[in-house]
PDB file of N, CA, C and O in Angstrom, chain B, residues numbered from 101:
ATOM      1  N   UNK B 101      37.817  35.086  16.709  1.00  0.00           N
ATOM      2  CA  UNK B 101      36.598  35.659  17.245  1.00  0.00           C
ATOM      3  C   UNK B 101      36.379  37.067  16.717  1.00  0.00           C
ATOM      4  O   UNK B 101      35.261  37.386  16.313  1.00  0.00           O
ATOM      5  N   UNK B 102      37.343  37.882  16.701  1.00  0.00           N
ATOM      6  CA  UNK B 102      36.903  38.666  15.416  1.00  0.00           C
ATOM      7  C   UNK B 102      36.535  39.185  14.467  1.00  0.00           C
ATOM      8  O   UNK B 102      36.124  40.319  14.217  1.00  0.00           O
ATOM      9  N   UNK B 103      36.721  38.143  13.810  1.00  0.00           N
ATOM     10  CA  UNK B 103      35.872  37.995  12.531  1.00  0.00           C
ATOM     11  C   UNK B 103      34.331  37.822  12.360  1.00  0.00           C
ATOM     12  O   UNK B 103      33.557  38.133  11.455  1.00  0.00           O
ATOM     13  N   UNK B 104      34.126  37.009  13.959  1.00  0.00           N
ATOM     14  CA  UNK B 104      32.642  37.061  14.394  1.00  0.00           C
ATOM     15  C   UNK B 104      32.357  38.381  14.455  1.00  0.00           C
ATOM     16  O   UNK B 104      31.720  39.037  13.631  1.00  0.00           O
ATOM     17  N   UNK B 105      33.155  38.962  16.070  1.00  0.00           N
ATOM     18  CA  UNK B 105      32.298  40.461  16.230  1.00  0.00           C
ATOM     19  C   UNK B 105      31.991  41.279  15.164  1.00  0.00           C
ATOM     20  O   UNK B 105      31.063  42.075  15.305  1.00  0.00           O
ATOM     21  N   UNK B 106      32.787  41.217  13.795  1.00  0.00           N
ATOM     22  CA  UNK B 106      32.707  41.850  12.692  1.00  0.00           C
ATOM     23  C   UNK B 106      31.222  41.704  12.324  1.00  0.00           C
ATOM     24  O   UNK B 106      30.429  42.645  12.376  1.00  0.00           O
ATOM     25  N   UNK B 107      30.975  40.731  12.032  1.00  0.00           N
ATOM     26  CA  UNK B 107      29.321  39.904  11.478  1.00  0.00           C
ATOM     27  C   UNK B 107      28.724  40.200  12.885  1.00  0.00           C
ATOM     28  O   UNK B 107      28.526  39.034  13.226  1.00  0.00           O
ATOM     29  N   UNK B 108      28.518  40.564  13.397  1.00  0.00           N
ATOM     30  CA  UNK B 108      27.495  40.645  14.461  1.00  0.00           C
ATOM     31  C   UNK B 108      28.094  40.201  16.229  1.00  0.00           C
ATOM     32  O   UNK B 108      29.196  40.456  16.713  1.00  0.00           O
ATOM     33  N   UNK B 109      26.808  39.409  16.942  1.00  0.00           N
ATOM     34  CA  UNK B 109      26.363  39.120  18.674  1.00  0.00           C
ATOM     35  C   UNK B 109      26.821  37.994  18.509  1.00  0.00           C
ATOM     36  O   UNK B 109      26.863  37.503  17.381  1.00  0.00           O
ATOM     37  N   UNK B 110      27.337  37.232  19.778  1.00  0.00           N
ATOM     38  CA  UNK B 110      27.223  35.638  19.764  1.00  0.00           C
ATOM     39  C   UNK B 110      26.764  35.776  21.234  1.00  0.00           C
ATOM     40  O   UNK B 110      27.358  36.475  22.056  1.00  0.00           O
ATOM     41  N   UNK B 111      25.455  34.915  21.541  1.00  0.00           N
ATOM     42  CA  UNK B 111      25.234  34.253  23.025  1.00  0.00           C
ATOM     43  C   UNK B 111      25.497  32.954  23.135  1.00  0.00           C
ATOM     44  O   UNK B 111      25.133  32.404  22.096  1.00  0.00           O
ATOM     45  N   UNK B 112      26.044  32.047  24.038  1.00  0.00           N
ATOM     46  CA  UNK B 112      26.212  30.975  24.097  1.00  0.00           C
ATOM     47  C   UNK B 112      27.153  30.742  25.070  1.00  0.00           C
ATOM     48  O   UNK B 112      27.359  31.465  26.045  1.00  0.00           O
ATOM     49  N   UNK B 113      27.886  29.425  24.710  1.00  0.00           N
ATOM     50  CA  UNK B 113      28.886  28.537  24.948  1.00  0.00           C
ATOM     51  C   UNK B 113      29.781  29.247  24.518  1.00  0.00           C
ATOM     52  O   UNK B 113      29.612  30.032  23.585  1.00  0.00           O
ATOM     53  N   UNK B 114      31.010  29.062  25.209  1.00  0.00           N
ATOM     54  CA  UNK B 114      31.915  29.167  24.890  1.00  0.00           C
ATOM     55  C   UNK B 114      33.379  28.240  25.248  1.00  0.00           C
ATOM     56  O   UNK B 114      33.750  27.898  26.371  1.00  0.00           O
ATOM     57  N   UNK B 115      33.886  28.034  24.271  1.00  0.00           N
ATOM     58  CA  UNK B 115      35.395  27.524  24.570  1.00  0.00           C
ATOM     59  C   UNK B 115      36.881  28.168  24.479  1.00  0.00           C
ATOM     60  O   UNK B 115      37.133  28.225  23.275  1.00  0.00           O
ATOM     61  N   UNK B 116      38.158  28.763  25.349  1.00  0.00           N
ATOM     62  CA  UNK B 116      39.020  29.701  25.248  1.00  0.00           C
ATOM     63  C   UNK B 116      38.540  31.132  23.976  1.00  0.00           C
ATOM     64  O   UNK B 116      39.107  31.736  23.065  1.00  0.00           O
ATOM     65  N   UNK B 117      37.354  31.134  24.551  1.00  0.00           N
ATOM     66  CA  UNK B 117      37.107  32.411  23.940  1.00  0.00           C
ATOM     67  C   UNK B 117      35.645  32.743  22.568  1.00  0.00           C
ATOM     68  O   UNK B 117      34.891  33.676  22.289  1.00  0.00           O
ATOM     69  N   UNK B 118      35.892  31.453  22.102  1.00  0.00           N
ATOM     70  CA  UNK B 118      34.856  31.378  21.222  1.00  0.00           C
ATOM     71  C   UNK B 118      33.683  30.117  21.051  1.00  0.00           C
ATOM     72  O   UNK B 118      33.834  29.030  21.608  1.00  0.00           O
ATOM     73  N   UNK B 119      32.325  30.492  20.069  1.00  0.00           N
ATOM     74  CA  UNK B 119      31.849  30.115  20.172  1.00  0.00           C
ATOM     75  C   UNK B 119      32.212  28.274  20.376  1.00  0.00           C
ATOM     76  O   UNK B 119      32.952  27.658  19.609  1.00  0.00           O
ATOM     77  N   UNK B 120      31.504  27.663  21.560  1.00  0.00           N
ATOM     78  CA  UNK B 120      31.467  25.957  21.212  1.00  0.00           C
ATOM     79  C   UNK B 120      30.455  25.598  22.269  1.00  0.00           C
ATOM     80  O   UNK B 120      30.514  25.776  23.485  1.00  0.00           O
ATOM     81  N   UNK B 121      29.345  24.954  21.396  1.00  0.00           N
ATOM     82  CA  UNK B 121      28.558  24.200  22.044  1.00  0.00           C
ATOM     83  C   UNK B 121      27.022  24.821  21.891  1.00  0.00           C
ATOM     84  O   UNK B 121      26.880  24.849  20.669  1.00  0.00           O
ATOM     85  N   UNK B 122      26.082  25.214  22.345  1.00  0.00           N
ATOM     86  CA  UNK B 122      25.134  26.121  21.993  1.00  0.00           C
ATOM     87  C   UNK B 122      25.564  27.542  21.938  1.00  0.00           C
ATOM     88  O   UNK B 122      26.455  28.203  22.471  1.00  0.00           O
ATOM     89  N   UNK B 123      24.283  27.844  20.817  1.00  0.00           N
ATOM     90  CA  UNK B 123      24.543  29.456  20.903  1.00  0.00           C
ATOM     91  C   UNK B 123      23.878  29.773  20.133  1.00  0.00           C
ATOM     92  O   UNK B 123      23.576  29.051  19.183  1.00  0.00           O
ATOM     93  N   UNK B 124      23.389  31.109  20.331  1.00  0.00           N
ATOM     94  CA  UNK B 124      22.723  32.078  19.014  1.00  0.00           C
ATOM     95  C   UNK B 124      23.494  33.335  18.598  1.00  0.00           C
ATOM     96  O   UNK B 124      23.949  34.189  19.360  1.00  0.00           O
ATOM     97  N   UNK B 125      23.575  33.302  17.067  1.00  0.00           N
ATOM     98  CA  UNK B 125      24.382  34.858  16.444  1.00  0.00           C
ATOM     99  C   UNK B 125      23.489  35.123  15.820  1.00  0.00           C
ATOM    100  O   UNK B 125      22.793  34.372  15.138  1.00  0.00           O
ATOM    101  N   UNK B 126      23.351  36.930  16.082  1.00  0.00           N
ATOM    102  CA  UNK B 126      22.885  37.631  15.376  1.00  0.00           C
ATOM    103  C   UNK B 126      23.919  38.415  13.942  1.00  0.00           C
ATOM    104  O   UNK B 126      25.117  38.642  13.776  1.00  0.00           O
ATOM    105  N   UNK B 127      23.023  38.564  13.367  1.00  0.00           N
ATOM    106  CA  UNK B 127      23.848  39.258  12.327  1.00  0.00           C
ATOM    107  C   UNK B 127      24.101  40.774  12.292  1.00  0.00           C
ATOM    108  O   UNK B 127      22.929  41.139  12.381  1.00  0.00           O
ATOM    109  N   UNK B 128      24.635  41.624  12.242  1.00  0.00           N
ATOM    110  CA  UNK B 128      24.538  42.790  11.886  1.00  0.00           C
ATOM    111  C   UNK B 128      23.706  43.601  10.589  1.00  0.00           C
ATOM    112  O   UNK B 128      23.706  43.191   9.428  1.00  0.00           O
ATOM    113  N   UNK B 129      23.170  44.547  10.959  1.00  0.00           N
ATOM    114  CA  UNK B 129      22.145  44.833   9.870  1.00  0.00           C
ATOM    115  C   UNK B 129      23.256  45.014   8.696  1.00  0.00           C
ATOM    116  O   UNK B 129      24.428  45.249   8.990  1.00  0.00           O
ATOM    117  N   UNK B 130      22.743  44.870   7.107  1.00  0.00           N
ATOM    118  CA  UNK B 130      23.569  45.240   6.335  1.00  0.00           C
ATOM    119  C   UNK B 130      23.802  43.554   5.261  1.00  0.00           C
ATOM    120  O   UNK B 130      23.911  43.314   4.058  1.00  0.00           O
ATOM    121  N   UNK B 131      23.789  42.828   6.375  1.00  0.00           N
ATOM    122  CA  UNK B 131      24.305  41.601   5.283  1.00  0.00           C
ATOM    123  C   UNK B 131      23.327  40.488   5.646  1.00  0.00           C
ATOM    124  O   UNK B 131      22.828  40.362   6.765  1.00  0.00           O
ATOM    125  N   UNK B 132      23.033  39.467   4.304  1.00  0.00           N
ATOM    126  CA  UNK B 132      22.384  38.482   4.310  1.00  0.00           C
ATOM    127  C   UNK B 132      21.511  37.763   5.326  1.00  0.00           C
ATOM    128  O   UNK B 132      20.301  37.571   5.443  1.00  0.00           O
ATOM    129  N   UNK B 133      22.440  37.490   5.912  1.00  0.00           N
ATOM    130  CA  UNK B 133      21.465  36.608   7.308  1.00  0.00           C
ATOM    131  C   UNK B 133      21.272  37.413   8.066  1.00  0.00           C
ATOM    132  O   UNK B 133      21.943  38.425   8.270  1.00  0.00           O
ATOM    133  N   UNK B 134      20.037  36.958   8.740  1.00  0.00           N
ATOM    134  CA  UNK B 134      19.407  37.878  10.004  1.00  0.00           C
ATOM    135  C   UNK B 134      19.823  36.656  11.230  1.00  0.00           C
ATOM    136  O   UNK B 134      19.930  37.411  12.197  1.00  0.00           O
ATOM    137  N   UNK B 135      20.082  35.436  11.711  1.00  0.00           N
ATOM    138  CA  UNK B 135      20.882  34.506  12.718  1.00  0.00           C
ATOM    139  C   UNK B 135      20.741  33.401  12.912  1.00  0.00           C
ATOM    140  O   UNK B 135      19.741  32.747  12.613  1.00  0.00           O
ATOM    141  N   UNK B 136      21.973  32.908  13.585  1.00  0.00           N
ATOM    142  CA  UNK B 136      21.933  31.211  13.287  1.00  0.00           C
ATOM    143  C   UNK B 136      21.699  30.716  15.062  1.00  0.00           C
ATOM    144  O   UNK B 136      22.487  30.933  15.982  1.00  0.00           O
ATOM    145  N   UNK B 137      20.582  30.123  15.120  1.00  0.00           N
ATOM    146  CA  UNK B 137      20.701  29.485  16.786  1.00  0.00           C
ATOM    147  C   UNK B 137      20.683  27.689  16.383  1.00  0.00           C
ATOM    148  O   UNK B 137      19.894  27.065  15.675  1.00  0.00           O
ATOM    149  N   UNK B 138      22.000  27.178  17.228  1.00  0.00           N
ATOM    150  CA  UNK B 138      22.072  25.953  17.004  1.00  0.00           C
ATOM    151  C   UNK B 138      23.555  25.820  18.199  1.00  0.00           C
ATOM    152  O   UNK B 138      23.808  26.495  19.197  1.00  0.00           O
ATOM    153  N   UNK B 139      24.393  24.535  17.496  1.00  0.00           N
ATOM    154  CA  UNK B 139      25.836  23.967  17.690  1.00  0.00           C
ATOM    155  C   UNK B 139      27.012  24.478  16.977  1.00  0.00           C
ATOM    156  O   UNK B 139      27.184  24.291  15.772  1.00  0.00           O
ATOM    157  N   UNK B 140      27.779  25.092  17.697  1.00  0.00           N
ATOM    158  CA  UNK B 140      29.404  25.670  17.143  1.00  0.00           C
ATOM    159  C   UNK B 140      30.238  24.266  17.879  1.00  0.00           C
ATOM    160  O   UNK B 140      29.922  23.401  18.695  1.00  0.00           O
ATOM    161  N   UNK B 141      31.324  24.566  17.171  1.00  0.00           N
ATOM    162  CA  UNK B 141      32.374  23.644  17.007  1.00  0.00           C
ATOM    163  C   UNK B 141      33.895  24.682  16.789  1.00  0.00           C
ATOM    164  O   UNK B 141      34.377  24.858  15.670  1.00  0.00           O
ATOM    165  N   UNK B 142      34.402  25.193  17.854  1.00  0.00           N
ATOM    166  CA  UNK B 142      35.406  25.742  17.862  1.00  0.00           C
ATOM    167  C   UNK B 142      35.173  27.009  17.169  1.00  0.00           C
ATOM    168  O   UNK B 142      35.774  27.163  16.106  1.00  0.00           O
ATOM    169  N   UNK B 143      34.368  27.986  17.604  1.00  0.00           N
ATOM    170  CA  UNK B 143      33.843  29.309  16.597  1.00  0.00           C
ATOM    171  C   UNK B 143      32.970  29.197  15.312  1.00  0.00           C
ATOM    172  O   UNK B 143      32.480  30.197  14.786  1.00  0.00           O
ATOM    173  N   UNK B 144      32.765  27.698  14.741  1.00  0.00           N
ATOM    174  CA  UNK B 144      32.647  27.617  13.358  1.00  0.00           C
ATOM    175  C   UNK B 144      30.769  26.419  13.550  1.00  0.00           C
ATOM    176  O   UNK B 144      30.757  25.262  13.970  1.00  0.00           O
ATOM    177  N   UNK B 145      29.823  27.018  13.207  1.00  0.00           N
ATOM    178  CA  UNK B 145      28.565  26.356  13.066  1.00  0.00           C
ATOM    179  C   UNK B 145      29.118  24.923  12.599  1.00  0.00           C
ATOM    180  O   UNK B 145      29.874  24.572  11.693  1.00  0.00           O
ATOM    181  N   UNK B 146      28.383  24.217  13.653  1.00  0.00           N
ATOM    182  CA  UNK B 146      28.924  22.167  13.355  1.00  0.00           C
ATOM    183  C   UNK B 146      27.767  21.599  14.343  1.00  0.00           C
ATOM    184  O   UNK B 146      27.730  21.932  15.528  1.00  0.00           O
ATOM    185  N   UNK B 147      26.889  20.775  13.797  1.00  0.00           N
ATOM    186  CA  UNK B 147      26.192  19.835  14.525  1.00  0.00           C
ATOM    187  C   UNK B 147      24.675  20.286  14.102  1.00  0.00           C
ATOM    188  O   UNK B 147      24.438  20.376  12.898  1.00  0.00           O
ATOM    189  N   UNK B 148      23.768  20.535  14.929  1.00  0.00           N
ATOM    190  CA  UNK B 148      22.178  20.752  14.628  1.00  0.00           C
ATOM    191  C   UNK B 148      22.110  21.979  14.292  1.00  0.00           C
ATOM    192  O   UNK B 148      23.228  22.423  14.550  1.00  0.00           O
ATOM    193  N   UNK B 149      21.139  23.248  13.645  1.00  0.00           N
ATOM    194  CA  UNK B 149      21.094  24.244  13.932  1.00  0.00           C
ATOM    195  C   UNK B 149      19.994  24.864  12.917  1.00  0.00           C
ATOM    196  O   UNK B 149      19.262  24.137  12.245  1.00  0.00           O
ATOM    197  N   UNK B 150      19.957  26.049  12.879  1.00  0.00           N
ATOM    198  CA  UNK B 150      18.974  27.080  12.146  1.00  0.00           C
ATOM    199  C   UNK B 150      19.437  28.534  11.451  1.00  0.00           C
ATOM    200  O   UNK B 150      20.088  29.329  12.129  1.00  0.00           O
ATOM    201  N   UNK B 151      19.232  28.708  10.669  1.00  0.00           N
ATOM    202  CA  UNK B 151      19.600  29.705   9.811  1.00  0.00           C
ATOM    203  C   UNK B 151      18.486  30.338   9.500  1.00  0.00           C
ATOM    204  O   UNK B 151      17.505  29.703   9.114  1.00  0.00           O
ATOM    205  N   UNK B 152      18.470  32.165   9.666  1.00  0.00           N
ATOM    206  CA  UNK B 152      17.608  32.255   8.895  1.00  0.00           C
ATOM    207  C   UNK B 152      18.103  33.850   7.855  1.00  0.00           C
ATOM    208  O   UNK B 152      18.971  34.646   8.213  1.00  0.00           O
ATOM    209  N   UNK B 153      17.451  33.935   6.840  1.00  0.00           N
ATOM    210  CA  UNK B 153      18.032  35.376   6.503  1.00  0.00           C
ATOM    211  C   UNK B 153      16.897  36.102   6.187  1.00  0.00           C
ATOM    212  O   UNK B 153      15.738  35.690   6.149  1.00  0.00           O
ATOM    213  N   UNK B 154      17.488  37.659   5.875  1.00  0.00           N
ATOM    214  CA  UNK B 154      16.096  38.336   6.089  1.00  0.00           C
ATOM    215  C   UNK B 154      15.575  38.588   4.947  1.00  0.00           C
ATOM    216  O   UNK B 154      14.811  39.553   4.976  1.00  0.00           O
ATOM    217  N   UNK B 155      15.704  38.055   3.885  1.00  0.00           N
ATOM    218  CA  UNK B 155      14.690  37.458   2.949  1.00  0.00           C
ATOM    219  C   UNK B 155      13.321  36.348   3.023  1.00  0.00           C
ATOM    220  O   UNK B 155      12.386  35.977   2.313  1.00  0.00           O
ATOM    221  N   UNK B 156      13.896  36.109   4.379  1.00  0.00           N
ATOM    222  CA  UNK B 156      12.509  34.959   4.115  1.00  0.00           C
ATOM    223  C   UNK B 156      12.433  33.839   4.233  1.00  0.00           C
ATOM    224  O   UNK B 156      11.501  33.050   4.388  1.00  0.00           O
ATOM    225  N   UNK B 157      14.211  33.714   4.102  1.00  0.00           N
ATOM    226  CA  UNK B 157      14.754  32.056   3.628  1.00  0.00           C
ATOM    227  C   UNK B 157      15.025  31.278   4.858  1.00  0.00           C
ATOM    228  O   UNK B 157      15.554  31.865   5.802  1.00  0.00           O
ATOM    229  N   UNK B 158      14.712  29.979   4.959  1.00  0.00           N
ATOM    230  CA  UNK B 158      15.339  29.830   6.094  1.00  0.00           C
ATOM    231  C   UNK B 158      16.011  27.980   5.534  1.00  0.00           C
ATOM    232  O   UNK B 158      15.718  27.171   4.654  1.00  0.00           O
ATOM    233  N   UNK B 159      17.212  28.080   6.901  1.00  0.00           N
ATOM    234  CA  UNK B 159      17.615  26.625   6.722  1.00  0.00           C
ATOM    235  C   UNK B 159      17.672  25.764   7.995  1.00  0.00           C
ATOM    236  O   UNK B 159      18.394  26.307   8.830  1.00  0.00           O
ATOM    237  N   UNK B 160      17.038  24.355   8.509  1.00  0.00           N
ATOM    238  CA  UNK B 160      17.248  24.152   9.796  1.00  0.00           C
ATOM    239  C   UNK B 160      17.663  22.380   9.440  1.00  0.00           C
ATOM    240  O   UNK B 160      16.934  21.646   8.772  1.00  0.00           O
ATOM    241  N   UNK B 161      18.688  22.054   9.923  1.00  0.00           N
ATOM    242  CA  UNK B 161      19.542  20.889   9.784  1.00  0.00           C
ATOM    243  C   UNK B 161      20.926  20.594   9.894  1.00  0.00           C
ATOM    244  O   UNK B 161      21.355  21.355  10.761  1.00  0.00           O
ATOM    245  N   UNK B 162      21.618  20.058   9.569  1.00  0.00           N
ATOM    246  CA  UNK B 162      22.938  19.450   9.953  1.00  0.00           C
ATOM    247  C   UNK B 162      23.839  20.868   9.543  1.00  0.00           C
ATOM    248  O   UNK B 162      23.325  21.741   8.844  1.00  0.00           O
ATOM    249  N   UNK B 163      25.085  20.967  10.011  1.00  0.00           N
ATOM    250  CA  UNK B 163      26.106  22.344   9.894  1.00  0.00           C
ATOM    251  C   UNK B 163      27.727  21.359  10.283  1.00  0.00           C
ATOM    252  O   UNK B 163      28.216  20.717  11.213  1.00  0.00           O
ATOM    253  N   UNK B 164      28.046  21.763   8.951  1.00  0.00           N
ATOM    254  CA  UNK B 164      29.599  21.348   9.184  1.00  0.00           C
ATOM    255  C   UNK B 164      30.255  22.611   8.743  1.00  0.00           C
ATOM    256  O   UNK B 164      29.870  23.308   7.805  1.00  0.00           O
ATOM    257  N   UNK B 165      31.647  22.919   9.785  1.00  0.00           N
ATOM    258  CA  UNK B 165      32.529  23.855   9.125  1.00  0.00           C
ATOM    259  C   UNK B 165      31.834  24.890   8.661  1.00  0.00           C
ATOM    260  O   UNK B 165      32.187  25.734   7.836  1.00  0.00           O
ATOM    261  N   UNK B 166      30.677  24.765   9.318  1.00  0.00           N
ATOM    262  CA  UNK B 166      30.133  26.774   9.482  1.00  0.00           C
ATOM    263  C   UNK B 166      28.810  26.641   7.615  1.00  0.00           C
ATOM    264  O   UNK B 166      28.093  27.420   6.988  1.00  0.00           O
ATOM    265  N   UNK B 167      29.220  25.177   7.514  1.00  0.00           N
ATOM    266  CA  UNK B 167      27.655  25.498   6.052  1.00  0.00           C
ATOM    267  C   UNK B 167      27.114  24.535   5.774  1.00  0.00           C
ATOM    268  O   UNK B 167      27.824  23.542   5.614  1.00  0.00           O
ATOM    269  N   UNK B 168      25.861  24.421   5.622  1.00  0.00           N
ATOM    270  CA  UNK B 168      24.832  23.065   5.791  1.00  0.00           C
ATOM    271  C   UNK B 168      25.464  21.932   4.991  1.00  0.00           C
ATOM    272  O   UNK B 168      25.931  22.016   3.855  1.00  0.00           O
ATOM    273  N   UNK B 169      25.393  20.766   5.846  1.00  0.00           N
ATOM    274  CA  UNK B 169      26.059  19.579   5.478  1.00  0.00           C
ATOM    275  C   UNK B 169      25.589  18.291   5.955  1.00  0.00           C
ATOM    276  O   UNK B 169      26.100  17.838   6.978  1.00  0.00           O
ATOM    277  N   UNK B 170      24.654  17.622   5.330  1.00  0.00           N
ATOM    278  CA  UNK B 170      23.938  16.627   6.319  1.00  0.00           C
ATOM    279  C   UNK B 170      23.095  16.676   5.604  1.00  0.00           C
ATOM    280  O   UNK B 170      22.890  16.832   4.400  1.00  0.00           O
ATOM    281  N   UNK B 171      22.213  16.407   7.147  1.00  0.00           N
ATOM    282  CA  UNK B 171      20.400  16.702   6.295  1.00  0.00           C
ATOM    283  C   UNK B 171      19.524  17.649   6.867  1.00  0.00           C
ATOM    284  O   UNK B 171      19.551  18.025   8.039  1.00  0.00           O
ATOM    285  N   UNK B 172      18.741  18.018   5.976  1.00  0.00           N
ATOM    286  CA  UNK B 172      18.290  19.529   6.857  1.00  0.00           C
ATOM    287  C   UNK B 172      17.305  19.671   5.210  1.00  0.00           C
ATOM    288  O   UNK B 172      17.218  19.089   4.129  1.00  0.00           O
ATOM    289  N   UNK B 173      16.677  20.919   5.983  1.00  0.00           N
ATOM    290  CA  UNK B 173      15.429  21.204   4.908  1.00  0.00           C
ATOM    291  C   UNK B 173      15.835  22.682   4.881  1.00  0.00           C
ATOM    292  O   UNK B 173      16.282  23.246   5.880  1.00  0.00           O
ATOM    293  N   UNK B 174      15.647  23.335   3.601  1.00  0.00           N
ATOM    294  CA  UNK B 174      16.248  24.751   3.211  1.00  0.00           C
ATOM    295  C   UNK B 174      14.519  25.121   2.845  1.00  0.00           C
ATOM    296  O   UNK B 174      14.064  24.357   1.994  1.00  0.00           O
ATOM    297  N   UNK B 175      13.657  26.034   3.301  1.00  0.00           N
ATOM    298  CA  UNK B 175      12.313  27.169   3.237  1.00  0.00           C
ATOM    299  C   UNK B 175      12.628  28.215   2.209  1.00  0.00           C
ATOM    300  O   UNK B 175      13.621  28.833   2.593  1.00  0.00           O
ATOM    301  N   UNK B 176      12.231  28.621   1.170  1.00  0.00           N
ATOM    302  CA  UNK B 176      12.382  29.695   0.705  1.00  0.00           C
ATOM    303  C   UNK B 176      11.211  30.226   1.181  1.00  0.00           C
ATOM    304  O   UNK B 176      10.303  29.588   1.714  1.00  0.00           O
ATOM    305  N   UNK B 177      11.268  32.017   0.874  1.00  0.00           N
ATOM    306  CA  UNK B 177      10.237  32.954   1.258  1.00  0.00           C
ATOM    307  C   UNK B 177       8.805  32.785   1.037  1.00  0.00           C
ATOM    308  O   UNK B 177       7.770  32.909   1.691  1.00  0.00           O
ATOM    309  N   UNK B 178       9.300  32.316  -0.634  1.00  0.00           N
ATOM    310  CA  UNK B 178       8.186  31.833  -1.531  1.00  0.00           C
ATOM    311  C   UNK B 178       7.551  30.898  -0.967  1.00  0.00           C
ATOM    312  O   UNK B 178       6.382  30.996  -1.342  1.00  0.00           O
ATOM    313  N   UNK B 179       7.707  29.769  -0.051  1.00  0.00           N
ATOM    314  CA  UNK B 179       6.996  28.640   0.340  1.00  0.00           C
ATOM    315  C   UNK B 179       7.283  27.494  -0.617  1.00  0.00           C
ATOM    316  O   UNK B 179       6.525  26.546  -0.825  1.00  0.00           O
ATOM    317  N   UNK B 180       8.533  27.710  -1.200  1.00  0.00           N
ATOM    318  CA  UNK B 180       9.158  25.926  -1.924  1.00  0.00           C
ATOM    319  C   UNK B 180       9.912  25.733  -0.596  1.00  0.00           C
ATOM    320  O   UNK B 180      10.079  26.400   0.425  1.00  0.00           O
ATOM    321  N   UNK B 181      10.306  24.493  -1.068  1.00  0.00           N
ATOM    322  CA  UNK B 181      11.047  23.743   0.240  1.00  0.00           C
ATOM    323  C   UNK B 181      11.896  22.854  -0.646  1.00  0.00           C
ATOM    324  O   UNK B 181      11.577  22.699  -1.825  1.00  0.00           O
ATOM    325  N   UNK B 182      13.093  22.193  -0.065  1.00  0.00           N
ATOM    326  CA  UNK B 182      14.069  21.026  -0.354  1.00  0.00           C
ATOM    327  C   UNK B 182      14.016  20.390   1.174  1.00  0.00           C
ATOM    328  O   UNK B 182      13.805  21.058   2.186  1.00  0.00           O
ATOM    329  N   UNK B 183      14.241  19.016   1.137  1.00  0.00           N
ATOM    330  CA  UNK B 183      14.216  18.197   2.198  1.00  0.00           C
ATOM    331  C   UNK B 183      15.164  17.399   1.499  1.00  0.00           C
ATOM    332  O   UNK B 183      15.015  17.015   0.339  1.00  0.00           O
ATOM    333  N   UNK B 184      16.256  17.130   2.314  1.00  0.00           N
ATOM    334  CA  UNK B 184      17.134  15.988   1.988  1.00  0.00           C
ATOM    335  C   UNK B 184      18.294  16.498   2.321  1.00  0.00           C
ATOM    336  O   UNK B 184      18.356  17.374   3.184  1.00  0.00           O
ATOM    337  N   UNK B 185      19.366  16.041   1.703  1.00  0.00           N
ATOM    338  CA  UNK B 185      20.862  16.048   1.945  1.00  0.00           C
ATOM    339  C   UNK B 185      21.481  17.509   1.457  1.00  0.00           C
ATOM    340  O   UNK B 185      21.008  18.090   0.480  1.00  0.00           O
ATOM    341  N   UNK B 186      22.568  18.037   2.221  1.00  0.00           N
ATOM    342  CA  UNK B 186      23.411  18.478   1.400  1.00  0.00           C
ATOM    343  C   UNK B 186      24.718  18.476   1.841  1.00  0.00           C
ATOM    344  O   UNK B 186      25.113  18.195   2.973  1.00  0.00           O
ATOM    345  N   UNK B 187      25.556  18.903   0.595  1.00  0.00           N
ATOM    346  CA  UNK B 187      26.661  18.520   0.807  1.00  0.00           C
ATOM    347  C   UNK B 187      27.916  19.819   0.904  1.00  0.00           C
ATOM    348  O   UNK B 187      28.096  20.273  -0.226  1.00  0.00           O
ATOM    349  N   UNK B 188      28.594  20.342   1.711  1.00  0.00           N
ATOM    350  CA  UNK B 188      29.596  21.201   1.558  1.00  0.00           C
ATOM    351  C   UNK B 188      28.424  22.554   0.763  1.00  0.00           C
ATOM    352  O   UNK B 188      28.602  22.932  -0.395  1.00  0.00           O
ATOM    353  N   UNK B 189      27.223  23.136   1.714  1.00  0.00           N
ATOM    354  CA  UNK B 189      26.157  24.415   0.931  1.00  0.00           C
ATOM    355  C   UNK B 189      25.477  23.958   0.001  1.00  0.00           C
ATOM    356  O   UNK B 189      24.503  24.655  -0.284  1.00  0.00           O
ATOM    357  N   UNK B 190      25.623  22.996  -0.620  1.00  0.00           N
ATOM    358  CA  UNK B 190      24.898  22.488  -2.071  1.00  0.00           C
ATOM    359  C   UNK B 190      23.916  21.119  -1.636  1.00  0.00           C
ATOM    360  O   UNK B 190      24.252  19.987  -1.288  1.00  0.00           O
ATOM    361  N   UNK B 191      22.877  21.600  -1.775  1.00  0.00           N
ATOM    362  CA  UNK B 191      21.833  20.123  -2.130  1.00  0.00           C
ATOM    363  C   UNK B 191      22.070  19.243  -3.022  1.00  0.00           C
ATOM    364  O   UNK B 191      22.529  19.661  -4.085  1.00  0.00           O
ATOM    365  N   UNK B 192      21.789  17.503  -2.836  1.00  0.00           N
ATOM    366  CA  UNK B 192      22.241  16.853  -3.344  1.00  0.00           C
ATOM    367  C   UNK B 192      21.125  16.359  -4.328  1.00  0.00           C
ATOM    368  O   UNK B 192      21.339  15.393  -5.059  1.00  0.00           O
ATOM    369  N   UNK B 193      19.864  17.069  -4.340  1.00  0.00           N
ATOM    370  CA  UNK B 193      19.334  16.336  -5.290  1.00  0.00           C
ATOM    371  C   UNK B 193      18.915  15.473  -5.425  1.00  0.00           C
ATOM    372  O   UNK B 193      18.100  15.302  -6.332  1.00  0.00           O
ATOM    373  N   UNK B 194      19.354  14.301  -4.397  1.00  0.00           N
ATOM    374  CA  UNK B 194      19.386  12.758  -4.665  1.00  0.00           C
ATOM    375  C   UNK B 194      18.669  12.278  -3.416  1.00  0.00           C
ATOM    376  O   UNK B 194      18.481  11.075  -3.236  1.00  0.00           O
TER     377      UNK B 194
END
């Protein structure tokens, strides 16, 4: 859980201490994402959820092991979009 407070807020659920089950994190100013509201899984983003960063970008779909994994649609700022799968952060393309 540390490593959280480092990166920022967590509201939610919790299990012996850390995030599980709903919740929203904020990020701390300074780095990439601006926050993720969705499903933790033992401290670590797993199940439905939303990402967004403060570029513009956003991601809302499946979360394994804390990085989009499933299916989910990734928004850039610009107004492109991907819809479909990805796998372990990486879109599948397919």
């Amino acid at each position: 859980m540390s490593e959280l407070r480092a990166r920022g807020a967590y509201r939610g659920q919790r299990e012996n201490g850390v995030p599980h089950g709903r919740g929203v994190f904020v990020y701390r100013d300074g780095l990439p994402m601006l926050n993720y509201t969705g499903e933790w899984s033992f401290g670590r983003k797993s199940g439905t959820g939303a990402m967004f960063w403060r570029s513009g970008d956003s991601y809302r779909g499946d979360f394994f092991d804390d990085v989009p994994h499933g299916r989910g649609e990734y928004v850039w700022a610009a107004g492109h979009r991907y819809v479909g799968n990805y796998r372990c952060d990486t879109n599948t393309l397919s």
